[in-house]
C-alpha positions in Angstrom: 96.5 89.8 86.1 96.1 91.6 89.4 99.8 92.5 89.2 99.4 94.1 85.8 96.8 96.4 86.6 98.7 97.7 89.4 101.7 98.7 87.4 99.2 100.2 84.6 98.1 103.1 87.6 101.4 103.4 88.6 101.7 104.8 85.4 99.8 107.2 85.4 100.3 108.4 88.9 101.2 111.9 89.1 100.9 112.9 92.6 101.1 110.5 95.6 100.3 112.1 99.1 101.2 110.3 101.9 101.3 113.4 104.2 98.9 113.1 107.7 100.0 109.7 108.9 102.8 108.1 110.5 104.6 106.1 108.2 108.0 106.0 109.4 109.3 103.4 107.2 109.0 104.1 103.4 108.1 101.0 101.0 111.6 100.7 99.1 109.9 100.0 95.9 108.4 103.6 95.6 111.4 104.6 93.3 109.4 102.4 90.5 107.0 105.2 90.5 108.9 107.2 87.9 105.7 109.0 86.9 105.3 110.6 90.2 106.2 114.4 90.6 105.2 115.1 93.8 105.1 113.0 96.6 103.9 114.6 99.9 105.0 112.8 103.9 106.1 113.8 106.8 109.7 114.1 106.9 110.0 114.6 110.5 107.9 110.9 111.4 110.1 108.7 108.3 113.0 107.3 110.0 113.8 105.1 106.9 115.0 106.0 104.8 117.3 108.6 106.4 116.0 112.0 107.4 119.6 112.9 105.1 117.8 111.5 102.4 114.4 112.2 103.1 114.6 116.2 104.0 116.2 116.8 100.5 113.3 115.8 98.8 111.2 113.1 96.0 113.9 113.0 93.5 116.6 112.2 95.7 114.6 109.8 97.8 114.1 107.8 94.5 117.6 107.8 94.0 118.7 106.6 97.1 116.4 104.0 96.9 116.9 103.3 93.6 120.5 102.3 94.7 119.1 100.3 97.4 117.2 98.5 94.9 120.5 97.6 92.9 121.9 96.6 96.3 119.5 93.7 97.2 120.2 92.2 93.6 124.0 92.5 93.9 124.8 93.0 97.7 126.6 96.0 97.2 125.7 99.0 98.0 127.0 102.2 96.3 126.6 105.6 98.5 129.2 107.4 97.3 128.4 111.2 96.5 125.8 111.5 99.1 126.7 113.8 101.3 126.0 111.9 104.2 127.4 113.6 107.5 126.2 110.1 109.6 126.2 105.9 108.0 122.7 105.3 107.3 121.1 103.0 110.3 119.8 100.8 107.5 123.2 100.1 106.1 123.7 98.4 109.2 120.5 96.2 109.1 121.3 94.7 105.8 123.0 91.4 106.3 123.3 90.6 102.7 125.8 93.1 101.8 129.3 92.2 100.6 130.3 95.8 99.3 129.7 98.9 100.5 131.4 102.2 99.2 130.6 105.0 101.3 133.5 107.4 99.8 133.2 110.9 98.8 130.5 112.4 101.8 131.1 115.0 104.9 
């Protein structure tokens, strides 16, 4: 029950603000939150995901993680089209992975 009511909220959840602390790790499952707009953090404190990632804003944030989230049910991992100039560290703290396709960045 406890469960449901939290997914009801996420719902509705327009704005999420996360700005004024130092989280430097970003809960993976925020991509879930497909109702959110505007999510506000400091970029320079998150070191995961990526500052690549997390500089270019909410909507590709929940697509990287998105991917991620594919990932841990499949164990592979699709970052193709990023536009990463450096491998993600957390690519290299997932042990799980059997594929990886990091074609088509800088």
């Amino acid at each position: 029950r406890e469960s449901e009511t939290m997914l009801r909220w996420g719902d509705a959840l327009t704005t999420l603000r996360m700005h004024g602390n130092f989280i430097s790790v970003l809960p993976w499952d925020l991509w879930v939150l497909t109702s959110v707009q505007e999510l506000s953090y400091e970029p320079s404190v998150v070191l995961v995901p990526t500052q690549e990632i997390v500089v270019r804003g909410w909507g590709m944030m929940r697509c990287y993680m998105r991917h991620w989230d594919d990932a841990i049910r499949r164990r592979a991992l699709d970052l193709s089209h990023f536009r990463f100039l450096h491998i993600p560290t957390e690519v290299f703290l997932y042990d799980k992975m059997t594929r990886l396709d990091l074609s088509h960045n800088r």
